[in-house]
C-alpha positions as CSV (number, residue, x, y, z in Angstrom):
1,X,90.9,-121.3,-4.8
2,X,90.4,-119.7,-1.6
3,X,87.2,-117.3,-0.9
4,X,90.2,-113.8,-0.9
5,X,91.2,-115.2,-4.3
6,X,87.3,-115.6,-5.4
7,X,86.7,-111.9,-4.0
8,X,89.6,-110.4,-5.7
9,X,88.5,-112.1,-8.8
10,X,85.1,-111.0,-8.4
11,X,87.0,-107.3,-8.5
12,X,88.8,-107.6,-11.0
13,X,85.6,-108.4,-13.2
14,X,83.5,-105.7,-11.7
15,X,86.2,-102.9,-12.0
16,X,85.5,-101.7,-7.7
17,X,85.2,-103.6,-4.2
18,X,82.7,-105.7,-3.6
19,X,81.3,-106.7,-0.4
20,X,82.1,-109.9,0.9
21,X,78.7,-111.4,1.8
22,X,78.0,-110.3,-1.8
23,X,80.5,-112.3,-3.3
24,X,80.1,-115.0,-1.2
25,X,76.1,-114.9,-1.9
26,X,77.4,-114.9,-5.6
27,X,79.3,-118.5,-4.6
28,X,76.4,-119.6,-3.3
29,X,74.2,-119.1,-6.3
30,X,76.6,-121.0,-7.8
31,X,76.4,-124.1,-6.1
32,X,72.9,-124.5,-6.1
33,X,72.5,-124.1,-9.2
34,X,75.1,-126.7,-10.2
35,X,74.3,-129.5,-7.9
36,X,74.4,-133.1,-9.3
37,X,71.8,-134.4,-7.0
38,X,68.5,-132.3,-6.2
39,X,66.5,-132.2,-3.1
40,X,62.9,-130.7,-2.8
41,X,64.1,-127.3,-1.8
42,X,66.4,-127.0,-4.3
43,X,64.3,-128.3,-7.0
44,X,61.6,-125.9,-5.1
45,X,63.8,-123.1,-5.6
46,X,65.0,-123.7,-9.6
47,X,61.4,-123.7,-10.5
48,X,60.4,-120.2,-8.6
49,X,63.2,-118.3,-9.6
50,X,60.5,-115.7,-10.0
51,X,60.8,-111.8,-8.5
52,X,58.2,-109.8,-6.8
53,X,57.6,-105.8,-6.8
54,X,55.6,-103.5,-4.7
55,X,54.5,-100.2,-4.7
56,X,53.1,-98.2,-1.8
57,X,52.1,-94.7,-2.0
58,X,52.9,-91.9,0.8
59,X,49.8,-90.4,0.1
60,X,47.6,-88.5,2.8
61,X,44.5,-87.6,1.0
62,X,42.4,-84.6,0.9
63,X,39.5,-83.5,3.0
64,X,37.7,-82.7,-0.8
65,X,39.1,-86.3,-2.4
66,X,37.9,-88.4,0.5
67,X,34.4,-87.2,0.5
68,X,34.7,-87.8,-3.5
69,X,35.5,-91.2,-3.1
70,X,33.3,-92.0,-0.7
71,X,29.8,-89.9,-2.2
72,X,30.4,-91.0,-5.7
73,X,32.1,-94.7,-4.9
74,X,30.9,-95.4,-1.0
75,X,34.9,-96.4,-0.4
76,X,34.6,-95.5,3.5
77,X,37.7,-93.4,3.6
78,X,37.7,-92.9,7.0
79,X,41.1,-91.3,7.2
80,X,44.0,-89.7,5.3
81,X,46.3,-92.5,4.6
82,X,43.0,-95.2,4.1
83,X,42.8,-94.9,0.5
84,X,46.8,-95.4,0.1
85,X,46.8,-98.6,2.6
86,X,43.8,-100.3,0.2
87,X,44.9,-99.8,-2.7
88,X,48.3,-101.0,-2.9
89,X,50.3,-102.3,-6.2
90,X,51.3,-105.4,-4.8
91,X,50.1,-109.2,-6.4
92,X,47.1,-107.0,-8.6
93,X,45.9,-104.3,-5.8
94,X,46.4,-105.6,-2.2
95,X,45.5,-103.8,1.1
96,X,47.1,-103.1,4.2
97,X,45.9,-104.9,7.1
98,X,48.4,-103.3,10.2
99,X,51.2,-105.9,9.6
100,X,50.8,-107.4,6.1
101,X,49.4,-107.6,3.3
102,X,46.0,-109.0,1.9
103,X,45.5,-110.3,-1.7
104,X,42.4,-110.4,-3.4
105,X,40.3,-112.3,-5.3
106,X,36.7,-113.0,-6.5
107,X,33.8,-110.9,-7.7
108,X,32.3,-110.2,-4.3
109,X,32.3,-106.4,-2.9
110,X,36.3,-104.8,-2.6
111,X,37.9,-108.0,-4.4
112,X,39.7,-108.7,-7.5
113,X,36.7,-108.4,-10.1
114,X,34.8,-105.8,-8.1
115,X,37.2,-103.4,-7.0
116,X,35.4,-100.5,-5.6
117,X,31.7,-101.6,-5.3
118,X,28.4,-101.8,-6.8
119,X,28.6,-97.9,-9.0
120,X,31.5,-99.7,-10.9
121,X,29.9,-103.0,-11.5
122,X,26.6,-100.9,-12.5
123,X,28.6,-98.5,-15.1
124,X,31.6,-100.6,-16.1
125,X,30.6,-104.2,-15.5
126,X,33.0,-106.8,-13.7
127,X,36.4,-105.2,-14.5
128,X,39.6,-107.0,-13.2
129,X,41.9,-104.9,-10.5
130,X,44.7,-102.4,-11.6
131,X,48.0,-104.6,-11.7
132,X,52.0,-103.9,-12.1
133,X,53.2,-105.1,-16.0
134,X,56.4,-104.2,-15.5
135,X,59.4,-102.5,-13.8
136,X,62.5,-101.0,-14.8
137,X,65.3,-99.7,-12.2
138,X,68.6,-97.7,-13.4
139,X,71.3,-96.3,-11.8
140,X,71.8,-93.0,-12.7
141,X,73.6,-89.8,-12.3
142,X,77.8,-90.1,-11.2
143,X,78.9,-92.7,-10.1
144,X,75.6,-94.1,-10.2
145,X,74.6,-92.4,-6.7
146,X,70.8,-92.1,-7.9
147,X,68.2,-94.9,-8.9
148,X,65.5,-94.1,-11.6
149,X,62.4,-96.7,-11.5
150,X,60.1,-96.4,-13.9
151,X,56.6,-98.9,-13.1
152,X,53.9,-100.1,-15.8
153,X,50.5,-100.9,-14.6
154,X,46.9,-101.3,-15.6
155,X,43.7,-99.9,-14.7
156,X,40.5,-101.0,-16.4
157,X,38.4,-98.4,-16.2
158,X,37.6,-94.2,-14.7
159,X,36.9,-94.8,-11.5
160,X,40.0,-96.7,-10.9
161,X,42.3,-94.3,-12.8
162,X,40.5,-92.1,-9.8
163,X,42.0,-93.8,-8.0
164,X,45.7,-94.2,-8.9
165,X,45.6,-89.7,-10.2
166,X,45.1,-89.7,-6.7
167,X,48.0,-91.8,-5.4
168,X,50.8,-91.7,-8.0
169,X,49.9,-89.1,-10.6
170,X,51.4,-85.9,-9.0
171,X,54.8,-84.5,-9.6
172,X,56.4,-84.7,-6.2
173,X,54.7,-87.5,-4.5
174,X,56.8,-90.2,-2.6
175,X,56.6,-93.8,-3.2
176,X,58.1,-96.8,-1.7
177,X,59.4,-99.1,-4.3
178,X,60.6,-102.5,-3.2
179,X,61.0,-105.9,-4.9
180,X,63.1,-109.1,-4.5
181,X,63.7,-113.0,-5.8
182,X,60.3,-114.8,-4.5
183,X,63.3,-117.7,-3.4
184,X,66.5,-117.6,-2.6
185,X,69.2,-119.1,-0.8
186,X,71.0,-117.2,2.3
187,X,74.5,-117.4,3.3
188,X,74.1,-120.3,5.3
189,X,72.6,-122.2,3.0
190,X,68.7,-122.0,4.1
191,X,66.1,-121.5,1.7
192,X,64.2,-118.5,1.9
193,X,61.4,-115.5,1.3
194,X,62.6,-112.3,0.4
195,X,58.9,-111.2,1.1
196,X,60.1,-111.5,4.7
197,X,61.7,-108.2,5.2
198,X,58.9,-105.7,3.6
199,X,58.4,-102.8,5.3
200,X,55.6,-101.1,6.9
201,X,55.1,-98.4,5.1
202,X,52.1,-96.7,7.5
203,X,53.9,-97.4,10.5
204,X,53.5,-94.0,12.9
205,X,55.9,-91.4,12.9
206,X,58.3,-93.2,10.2
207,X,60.6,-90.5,8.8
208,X,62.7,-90.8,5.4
209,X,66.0,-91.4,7.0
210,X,64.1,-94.5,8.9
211,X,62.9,-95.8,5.8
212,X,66.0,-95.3,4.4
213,X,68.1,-97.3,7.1
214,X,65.8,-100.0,7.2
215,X,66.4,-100.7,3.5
216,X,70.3,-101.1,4.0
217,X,69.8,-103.3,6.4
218,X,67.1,-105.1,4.8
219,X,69.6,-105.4,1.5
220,X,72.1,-107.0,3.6
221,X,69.9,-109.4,5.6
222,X,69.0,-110.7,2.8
223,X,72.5,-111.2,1.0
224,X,71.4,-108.7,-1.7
225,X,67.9,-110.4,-2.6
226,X,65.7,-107.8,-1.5
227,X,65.8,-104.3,-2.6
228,X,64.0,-101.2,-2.1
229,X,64.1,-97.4,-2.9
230,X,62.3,-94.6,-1.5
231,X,61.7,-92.4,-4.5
232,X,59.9,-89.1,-5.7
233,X,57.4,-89.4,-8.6
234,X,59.1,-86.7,-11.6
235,X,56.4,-87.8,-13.9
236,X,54.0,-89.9,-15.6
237,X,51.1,-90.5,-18.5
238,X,48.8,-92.8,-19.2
239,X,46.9,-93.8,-22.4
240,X,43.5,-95.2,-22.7
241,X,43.3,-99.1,-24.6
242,X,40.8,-100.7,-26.8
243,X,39.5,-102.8,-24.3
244,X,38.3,-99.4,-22.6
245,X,41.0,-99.3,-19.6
246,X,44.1,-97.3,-19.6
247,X,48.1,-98.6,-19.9
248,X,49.6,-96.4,-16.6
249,X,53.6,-94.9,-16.4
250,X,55.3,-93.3,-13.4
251,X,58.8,-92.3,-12.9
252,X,60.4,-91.8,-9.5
253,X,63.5,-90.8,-8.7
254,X,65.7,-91.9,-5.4
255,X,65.6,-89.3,-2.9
């Protein structure tokens, strides 16, 4: 069967066009993941077939929030858009350092058990870093011409729900939303990082439509296994658990 058959049967399933890459990046998918004998990538990318998610706030904080933070917590936010680069929902809570992004871990000062300092450990104990449990994305409205995400996370105790109220827990605010397969192969063949083609969200003087035009093209570097949306936040809750933290809903909309 030649690859215009393929497509056109690909159509017919779907019920409209598809794009060609797509399909072909369908084919692809295929036939590594029929293949009779396995080399280390391929075996590589069977067994990581995982996805990752992030979620960046837009926030510029407040001259009255910022010296909050940093009286009652001693965060050092030193300007507008600090507080939003730190605390990232990425792998736990990552930070922004200029061009990527930095995981943490242990119990020491700003890491993964110690999240905002000694006046957390002192009132809360050692209390592991917010974290992303799950995220739903739906096409919505006609034609489905809008995207809905709706993000579960964790936060383990007040200060860090501080925290997040501050970022994500207005009505209004803008979030970047992206996520993609962990591996994947392109449509050449190569295996690759979808992680590769995250944005910088704090770049200077980054408007909407850039944002916007950079996730296109991202989608279709990557043969469809990155995706993004730049969404508004239209609401959210949060209830407290028994282990004294709280479980965390938002709900953005694509602009």
């Amino acid at each position: 069967m030649s690859m215009n058959q393929e497509l056109e049967k690909i159509c017919n399933i779907a019920g409209y066009p598809i794009y060609p890459w797509a399909a072909y990046q369908l084919k692809i998918r295929s036939e590594n993941g029929s293949l009779e004998t396995r080399n280390d990538g391929n075996l590589l990318y069977l067994a990581n077939k995982g996805a990752w998610v992030r979620v960046v706030s837009s926030v510029n904080l407040e001259s009255n929030l910022m010296e909050y933070f940093n009286k009652n917590l001693s965060l050092g936010i030193d300007t507008q858009r600090r507080l939003a680069e730190n605390y990232v929902l990425y792998g736990g809570t990552s930070t922004w350092a200029g061009s990527q992004m930095n995981l943490r871990s242990g119990i020491s000062n700003d890491s993964s058990y110690n999240l905002l300092g000694d006046q957390e450990v002192e009132d809360y104990g050692y209390r592991p870093m917010p974290g992303i449990t799950s995220v739903t994305i739906e096409a919505t409205g006609r034609m489905g011409s809008l995207r809905q995400a709706t993000v579960n996370f964790k936060v383990w105790d007040k200060y860090q729900l501080d925290v997040m109220d501050a970022l994500y827990f207005r009505p209004g605010f803008t979030v970047l939303i992206e996520y993609g397969h962990a591996k994947y192969y392109d449509n050449q063949g190569k295996l690759q990082s979808s992680e590769q083609f995250m944005l910088d969200p704090f770049l200077a003087k980054l408007t909407k439509e850039d944002i916007n035009l950079k996730l296109s093209t991202n989608i279709r570097k990557s043969y469809g296994n990155y995706g993004g949306m730049l969404g508004m936040v239209t609401s959210f809750n949060f209830t407290m658990t028994q282990e004294g933290g709280y479980d965390c809903t938002i709900k953005a909309m694509s602009l």
